[in-house]
MIKEGU-431259 format. One record per atom (N, C-alpha, C): x, y, z. Coordinates in steps of 0.001 Angstrom, whole numbers, padded with zeros to 6 digits, always signed. Atoms other than C-alpha are relative to their C-alpha. Layout:
residues N
XYZ ...
This chain:
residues 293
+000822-001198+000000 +000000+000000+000000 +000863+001257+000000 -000868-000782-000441 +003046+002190+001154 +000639+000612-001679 -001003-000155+001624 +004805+001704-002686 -001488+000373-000680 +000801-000837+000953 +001316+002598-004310 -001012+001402+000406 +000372-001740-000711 +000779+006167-002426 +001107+000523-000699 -001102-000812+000470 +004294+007261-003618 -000438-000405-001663 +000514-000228+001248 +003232+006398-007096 -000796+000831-000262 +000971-001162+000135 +000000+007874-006955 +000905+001317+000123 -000428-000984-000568 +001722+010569-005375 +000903+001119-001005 -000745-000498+001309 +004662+011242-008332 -000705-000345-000847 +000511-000346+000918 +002459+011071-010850 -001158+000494-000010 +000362-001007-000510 +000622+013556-009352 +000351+001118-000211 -001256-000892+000800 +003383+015901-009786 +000251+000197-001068 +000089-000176+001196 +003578+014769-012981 -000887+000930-000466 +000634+000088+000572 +000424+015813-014386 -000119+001822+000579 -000608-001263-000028 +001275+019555-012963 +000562+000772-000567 -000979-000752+000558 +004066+019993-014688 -000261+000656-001612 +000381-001273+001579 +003883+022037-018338 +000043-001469-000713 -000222+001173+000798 +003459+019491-021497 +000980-000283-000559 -001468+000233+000497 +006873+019775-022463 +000696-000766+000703 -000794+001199-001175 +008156+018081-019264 -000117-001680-000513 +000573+001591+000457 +005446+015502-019606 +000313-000386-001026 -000309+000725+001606 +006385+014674-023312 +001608-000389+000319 -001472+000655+000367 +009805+013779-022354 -000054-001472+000304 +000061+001728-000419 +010417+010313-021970 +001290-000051+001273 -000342+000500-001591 +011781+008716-018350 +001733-000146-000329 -001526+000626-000063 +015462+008745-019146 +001360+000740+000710 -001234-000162-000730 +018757+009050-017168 +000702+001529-000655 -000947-001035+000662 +020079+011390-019797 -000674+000923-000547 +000575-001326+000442 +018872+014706-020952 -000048-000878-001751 -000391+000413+001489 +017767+014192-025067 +001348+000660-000938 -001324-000531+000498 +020804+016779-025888 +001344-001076+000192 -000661+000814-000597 +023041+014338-024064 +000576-000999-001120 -000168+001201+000688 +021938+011097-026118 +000492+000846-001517 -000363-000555+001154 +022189+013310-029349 +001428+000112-000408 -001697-000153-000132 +025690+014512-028732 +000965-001685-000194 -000814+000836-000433 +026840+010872-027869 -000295-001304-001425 +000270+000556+000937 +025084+009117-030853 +000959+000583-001676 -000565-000614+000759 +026483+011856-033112 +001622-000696-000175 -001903+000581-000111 +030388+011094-032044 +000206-001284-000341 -000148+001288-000007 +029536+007777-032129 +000132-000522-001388 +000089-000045+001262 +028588+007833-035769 +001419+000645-000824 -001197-000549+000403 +031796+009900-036476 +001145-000860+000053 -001052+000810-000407 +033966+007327-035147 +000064-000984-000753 +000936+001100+001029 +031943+004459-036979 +000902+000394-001721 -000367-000529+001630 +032749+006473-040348 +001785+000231-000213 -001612-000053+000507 +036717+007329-039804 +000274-001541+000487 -000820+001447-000231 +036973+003204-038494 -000548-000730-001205 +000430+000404+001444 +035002+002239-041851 +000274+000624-000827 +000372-001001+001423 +036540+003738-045377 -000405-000949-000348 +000119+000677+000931 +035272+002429-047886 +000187-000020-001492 -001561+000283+001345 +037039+000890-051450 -001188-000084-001069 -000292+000018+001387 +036113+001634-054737 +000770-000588-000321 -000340+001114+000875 +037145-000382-057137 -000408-000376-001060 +000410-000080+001801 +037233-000903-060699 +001250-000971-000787 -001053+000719+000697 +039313-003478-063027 -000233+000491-001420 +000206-000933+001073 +039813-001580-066452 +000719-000864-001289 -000357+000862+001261 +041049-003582-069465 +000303+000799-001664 -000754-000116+001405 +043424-002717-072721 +000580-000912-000871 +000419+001087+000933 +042391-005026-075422 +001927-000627-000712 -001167+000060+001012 +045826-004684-077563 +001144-001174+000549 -001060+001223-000823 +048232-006241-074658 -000498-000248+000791 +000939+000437-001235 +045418-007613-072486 +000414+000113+001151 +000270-000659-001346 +046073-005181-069400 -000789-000102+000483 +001425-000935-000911 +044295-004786-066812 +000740+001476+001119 -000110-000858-000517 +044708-001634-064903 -001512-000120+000822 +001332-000395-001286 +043012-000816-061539 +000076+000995+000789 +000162-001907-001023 +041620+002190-059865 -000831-000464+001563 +000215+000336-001249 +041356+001574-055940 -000378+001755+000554 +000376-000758-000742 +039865+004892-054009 -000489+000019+001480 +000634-000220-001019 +038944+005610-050467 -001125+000990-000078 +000900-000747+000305 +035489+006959-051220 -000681+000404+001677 +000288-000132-001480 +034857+007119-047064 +000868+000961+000456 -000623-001182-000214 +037246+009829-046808 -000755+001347-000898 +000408-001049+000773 +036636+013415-047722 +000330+000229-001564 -000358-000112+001434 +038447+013310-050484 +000374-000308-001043 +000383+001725+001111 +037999+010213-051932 +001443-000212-001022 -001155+000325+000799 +041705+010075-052833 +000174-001697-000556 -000343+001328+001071 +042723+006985-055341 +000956+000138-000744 -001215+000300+000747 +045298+005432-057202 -000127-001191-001041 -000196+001052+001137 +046071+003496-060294 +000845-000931-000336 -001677+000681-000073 +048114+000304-060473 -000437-000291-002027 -000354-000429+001286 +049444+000060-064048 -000658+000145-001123 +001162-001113+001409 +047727+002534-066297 +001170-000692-001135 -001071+000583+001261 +048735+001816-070075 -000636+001404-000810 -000494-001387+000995 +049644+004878-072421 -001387+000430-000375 +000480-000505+000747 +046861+004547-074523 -001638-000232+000659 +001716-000281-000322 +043279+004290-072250 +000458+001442+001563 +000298-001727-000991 +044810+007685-069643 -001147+000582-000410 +001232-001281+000123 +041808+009944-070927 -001061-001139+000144 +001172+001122-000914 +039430+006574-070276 -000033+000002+001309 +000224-000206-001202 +040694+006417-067211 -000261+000980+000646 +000067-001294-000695 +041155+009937-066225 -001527+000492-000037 +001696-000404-000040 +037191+010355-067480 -000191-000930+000816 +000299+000763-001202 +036375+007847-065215 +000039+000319+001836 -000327-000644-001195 +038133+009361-062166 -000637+001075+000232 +001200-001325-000541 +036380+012615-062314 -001376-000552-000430 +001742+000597-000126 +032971+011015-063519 -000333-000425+001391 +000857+000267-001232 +032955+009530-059928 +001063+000810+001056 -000504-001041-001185 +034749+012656-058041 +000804-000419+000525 -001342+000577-000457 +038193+011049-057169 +001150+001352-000335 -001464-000754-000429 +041493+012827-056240 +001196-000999-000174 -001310+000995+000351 +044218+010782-057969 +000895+000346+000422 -000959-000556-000827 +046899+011102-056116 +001453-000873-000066 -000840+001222+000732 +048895+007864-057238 +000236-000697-001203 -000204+000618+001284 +049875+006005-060641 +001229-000924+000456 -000898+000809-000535 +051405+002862-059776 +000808-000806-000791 -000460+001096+000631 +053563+000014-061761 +000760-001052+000478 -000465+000837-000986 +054097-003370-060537 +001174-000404-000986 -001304+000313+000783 +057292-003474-062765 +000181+000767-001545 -000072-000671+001344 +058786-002128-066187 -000130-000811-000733 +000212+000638+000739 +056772-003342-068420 +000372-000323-001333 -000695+000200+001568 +057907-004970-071896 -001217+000193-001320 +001103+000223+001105 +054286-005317-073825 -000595+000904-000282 +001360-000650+000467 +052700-002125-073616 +000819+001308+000832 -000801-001554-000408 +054243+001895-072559 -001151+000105+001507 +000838-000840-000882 +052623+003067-069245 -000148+000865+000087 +000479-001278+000168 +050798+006042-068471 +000640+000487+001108 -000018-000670-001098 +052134+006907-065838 +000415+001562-000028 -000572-000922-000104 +054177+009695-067477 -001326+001238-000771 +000896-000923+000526 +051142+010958-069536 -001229+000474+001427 +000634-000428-000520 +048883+011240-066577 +000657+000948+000805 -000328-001402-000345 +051122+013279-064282 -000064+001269-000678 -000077-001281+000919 +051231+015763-067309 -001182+000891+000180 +001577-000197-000121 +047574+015741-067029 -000912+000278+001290 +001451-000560-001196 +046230+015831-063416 +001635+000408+000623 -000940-000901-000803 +049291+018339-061652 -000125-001088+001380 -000271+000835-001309 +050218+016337-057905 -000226-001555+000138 -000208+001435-000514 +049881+012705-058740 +001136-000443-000665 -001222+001013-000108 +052954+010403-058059 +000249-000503-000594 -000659+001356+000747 +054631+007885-060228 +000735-001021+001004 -000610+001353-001079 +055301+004877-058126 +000539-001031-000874 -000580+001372+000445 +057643+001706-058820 +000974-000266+000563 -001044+000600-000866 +060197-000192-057235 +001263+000407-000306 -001706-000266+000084 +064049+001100-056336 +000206-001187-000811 -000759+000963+001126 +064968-002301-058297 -000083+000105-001332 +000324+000019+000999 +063563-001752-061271 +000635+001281-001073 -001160-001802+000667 +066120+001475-062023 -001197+000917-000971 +000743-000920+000234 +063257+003078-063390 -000299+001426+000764 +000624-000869-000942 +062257+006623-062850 -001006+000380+000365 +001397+000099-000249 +059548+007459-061209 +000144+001356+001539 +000361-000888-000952 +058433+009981-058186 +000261-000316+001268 -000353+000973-001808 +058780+007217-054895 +000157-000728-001243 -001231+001743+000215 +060999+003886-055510 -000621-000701+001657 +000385+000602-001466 +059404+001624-052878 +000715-001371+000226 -000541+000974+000225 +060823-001120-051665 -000855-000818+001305 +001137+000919-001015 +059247-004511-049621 -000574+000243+001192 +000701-000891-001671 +057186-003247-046274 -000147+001070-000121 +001180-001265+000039 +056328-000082-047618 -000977+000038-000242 +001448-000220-000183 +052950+001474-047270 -000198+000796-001274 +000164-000888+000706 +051273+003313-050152 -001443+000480+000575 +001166-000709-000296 +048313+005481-048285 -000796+000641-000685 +001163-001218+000828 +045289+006857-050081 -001449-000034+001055 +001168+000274-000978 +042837+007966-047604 +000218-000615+001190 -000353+000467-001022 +042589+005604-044594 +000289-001275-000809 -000204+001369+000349 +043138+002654-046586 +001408+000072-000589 -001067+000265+000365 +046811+001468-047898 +000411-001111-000786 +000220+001266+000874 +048369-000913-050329 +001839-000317+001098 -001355+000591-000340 +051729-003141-048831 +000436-000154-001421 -000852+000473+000953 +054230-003725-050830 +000688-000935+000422 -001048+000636-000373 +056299-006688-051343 +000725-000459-001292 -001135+000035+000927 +059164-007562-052981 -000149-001660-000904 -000023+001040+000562 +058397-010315-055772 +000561-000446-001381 -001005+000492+001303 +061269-010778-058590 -000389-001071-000282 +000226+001380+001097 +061316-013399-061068 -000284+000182-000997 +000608-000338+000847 +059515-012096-063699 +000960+000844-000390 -001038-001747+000337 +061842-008678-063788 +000503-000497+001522 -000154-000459-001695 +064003-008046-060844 -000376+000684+000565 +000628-000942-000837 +061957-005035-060130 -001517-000243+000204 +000964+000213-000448 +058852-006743-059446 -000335+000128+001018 +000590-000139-001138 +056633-006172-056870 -001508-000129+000109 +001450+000194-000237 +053122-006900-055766 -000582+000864+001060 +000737-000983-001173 +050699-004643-053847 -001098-000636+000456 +001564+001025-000738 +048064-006151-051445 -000107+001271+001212 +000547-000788-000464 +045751-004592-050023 -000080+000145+002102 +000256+000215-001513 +046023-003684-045934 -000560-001265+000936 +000485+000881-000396 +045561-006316-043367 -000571+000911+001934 +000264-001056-001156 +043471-004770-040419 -001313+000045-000322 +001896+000071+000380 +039567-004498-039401 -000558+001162-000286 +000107-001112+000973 +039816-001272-041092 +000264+000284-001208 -000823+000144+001625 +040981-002297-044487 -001057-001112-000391 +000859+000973+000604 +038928-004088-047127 +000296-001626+000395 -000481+001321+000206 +038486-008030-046814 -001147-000402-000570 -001303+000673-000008 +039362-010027-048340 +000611+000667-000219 -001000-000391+000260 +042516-009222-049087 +000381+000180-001246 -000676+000083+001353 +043798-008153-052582 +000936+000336-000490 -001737+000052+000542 +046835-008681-054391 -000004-000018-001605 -000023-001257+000894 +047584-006606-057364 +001602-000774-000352 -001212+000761-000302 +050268-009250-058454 +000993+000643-001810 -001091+000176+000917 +051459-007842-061720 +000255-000962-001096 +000575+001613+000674 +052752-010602-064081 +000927-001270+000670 -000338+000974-001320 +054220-012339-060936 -000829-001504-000168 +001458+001031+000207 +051029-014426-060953 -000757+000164-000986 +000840-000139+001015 +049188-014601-063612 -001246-001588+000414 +001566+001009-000786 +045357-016638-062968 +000201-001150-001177 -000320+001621+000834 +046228-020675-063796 +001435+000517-000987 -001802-000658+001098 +050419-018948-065012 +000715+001125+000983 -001132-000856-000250 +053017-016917-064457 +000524+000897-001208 -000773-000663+001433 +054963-014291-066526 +001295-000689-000472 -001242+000451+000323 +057875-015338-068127 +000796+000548+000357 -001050-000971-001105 +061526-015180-066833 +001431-000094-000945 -001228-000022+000614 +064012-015108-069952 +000660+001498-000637 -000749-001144-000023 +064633-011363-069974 -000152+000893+000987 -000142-001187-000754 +065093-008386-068122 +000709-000474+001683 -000811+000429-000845 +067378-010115-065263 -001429-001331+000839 +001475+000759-000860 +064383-012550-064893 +000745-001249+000604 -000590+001212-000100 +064528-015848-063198 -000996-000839+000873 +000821+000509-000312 +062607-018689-062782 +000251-000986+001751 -000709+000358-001506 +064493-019411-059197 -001042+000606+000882 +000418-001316-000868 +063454-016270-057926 -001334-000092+000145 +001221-000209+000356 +059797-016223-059234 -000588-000826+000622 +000669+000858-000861 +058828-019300-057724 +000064+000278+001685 -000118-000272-001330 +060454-018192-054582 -000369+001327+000769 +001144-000976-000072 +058665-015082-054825 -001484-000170+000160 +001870+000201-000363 +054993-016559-055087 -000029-001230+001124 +000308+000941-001032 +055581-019228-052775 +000082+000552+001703 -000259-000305-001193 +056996-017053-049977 -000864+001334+000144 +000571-001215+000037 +055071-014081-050828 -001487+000065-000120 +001623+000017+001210 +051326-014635-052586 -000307-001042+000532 -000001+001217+000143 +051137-017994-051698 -000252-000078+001794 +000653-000177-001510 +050831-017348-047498 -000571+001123+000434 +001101-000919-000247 +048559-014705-047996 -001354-001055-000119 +001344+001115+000027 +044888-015891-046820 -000088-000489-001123 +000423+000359+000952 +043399-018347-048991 -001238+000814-000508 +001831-001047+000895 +040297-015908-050040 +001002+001312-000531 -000842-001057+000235 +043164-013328-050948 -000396+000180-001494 +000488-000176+001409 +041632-012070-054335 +001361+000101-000691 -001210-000194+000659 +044678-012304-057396 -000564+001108-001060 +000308-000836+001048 +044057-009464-059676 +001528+000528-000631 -000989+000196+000657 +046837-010374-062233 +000446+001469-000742 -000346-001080+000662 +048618-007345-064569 -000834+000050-001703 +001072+001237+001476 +046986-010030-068062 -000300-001121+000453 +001013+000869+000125 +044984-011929-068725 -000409-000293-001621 +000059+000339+000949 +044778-013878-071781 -001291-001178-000918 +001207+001008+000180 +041654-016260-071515 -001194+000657+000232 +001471-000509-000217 +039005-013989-070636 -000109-000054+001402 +000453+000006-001240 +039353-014519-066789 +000569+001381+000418 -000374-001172-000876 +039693-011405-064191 +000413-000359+001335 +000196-000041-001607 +039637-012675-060651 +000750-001112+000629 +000170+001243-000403 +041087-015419-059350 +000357+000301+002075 -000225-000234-001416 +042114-016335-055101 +001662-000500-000066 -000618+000848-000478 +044682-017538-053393 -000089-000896-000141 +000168+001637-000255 +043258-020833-052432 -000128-000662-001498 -000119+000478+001422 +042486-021558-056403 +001211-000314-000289 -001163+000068+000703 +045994-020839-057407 +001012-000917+000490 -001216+000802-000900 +047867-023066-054563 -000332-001363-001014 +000215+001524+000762 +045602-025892-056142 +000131-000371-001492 +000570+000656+001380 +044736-025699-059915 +001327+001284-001046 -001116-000690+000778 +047880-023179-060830 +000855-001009-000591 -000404+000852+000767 +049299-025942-063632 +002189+000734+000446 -001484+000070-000513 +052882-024516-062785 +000271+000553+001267 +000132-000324-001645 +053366-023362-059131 -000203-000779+001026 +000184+001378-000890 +052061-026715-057783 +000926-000597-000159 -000799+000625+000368 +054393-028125-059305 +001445+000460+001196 -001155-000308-000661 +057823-028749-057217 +001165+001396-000680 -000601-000899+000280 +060577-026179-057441 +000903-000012-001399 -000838+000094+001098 +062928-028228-060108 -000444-000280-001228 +000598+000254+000831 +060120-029335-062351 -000676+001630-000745 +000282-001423+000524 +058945-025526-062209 +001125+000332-001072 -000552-000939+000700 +062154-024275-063768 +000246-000515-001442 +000100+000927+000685 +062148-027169-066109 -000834+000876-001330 +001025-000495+001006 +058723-025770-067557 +000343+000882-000372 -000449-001408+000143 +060112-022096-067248 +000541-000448-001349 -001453-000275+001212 +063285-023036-069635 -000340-000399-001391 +000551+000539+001346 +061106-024568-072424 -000768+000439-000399 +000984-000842+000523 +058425-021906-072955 +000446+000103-001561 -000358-000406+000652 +060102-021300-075784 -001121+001039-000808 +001262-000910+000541 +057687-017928-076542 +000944+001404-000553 -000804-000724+000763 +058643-015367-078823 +000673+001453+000543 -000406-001402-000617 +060274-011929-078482 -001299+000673+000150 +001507-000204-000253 +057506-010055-077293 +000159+001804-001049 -000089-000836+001144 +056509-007173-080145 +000707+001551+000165 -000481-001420-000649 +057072-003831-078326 +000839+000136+001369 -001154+000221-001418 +059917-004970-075744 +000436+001162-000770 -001699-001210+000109 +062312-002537-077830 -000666+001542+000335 +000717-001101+000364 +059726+000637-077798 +000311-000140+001981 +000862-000025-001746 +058219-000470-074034 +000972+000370+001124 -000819+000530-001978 +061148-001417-071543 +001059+001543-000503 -000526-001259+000332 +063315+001971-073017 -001040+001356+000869 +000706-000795-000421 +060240+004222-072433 -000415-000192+001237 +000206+000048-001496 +059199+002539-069071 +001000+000475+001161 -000465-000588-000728 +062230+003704-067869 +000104+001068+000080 -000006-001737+000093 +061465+007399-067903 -001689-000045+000247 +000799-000447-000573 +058214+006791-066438 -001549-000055-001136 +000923+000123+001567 +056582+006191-070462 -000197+001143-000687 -000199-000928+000747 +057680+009521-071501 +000897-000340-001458 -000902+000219+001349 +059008+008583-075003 +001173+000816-000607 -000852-001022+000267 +060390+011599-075710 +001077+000558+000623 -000545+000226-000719 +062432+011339-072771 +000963-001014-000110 -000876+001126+000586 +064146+008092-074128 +001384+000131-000217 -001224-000140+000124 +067505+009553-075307 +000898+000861+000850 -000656-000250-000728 +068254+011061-072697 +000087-000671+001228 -000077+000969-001060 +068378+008188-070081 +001606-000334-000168 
């Protein structure tokens, strides 16, 4: 009886007070309070989530692929390109401003022999983005990275690691490992890996030693869901994993001495625009730049 007098009693009081009181609801915290604390909360939410754009772009002639990665969860939706090719820059570059990107990078996972990169025509074209590629690869370029560096765009980042064989200045970029970075994981292998292959290793200080001991120690204990998004592609595929390539990669499964075996008997031709490509890649794919290297 005692506990339903003090009821009666406060809500008694209640029904006194102005309708603004009464319309609040029974809670600990003022509604400014929860507002404020929901707000921050949401702020925090958004800089511990960017989120990745992503695009795989394709040049028919030497079946490139080029890819445009962005942090569209940042303000300023900075992005980068791993190896643009000479002749789709104004594809890509319309692309980048069609969806409001801040290029800020142009990457190459090695100096390529089949096809000129853009890298030197797009700096021309958007003023403050980088030319990236590996100190090994004596190419010039803007940063020379070498294995365990970071390339930052936004809150998200690409690793680098060091994967010769193919060229000695190979390298593969995979994507951040962290519950703030896309997953799965993707690896931006170049022609390191190529989906069910490899690139070949009879020029440019290649070697089929190295290459194997590059994807086995490198590509190869990254998760198995680790997406491969090769440099070509010659069958029509785009995507492959990790876990695919350990199993149904026709050379890579294979032991180390039978690998180099296969390597030394490719017997595949000179490739058409080595003499044009690997000259101009070293100046970044400025052509006109060529005689004076």
């Amino acid at each position: 009886m005692l506990c339903l007098r003090r009821l009666h009693s406060f809500l008694g009081i209640l029904t006194t007070l102005s309708p603004q009181y009464c319309s609040l609801p029974l809670s600990p915290k003022p509604p400014t309070l929860q507002f404020s604390m929901a707000t921050f909360s949401e702020a925090k939410l958004a800089e511990a989530s960017p989120k990745l754009l992503f695009r795989q772009l394709f040049e028919k002639e030497s079946s490139t692929y080029t890819y445009l990665l962005a942090d569209v969860g940042h303000p300023d939706k900075p992005a980068l390109l791993v190896d643009p090719v000479d002749s789709t820059v104004e594809r890509d570059l319309k692309l980048v401003k069609e969806l409001g990107l801040k290029l800020t990078y142009a990457l190459n996972t090695h100096c390529h022999a089949d096809h000129v990169t853009g890298t030197g025509l797009i700096k021309g074209k958007v003023p403050g983005v980088k030319s990236v590629i590996s100190k090994a690869s004596t190419a010039k370029a803007d940063l020379h990275v070498e294995a365990g560096d970071k390339i930052f765009f936004g809150n998200l980042f690409l690793e680098v690691r060091a994967t010769p064989g193919h060229t000695v200045g190979c390298v593969t970029y995979v994507t951040g490992d962290g519950p703030d970075q896309p997953q799965p994981r993707m690896a931006f292998t170049g022609d390191t890996l190529l989906i069910r292959g490899c690139g070949r290793t009879d020029f440019q200080g290649g070697s089929s030693q190295l290459l194997y001991k590059s994807v086995h120690s490198q590509i190869f204990t990254l998760p198995k869901d680790t997406f491969i998004y090769p440099a070509h592609d010659y069958k029509g595929f785009t995507v492959s994993t990790v876990g695919e390539e350990t199993q149904f990669n026709p050379r890579l499964t294979k032991d180390e001495q039978t690998f180099q075996g296969i390597m030394e008997n490719l017997n595949l031709p000179y490739p058409k625009k080595m003499d044009i490509a690997v000259p101009a890649n070293l100046v970044c794919g400025l052509q006109d730049l060529v005689n004076n290297v």
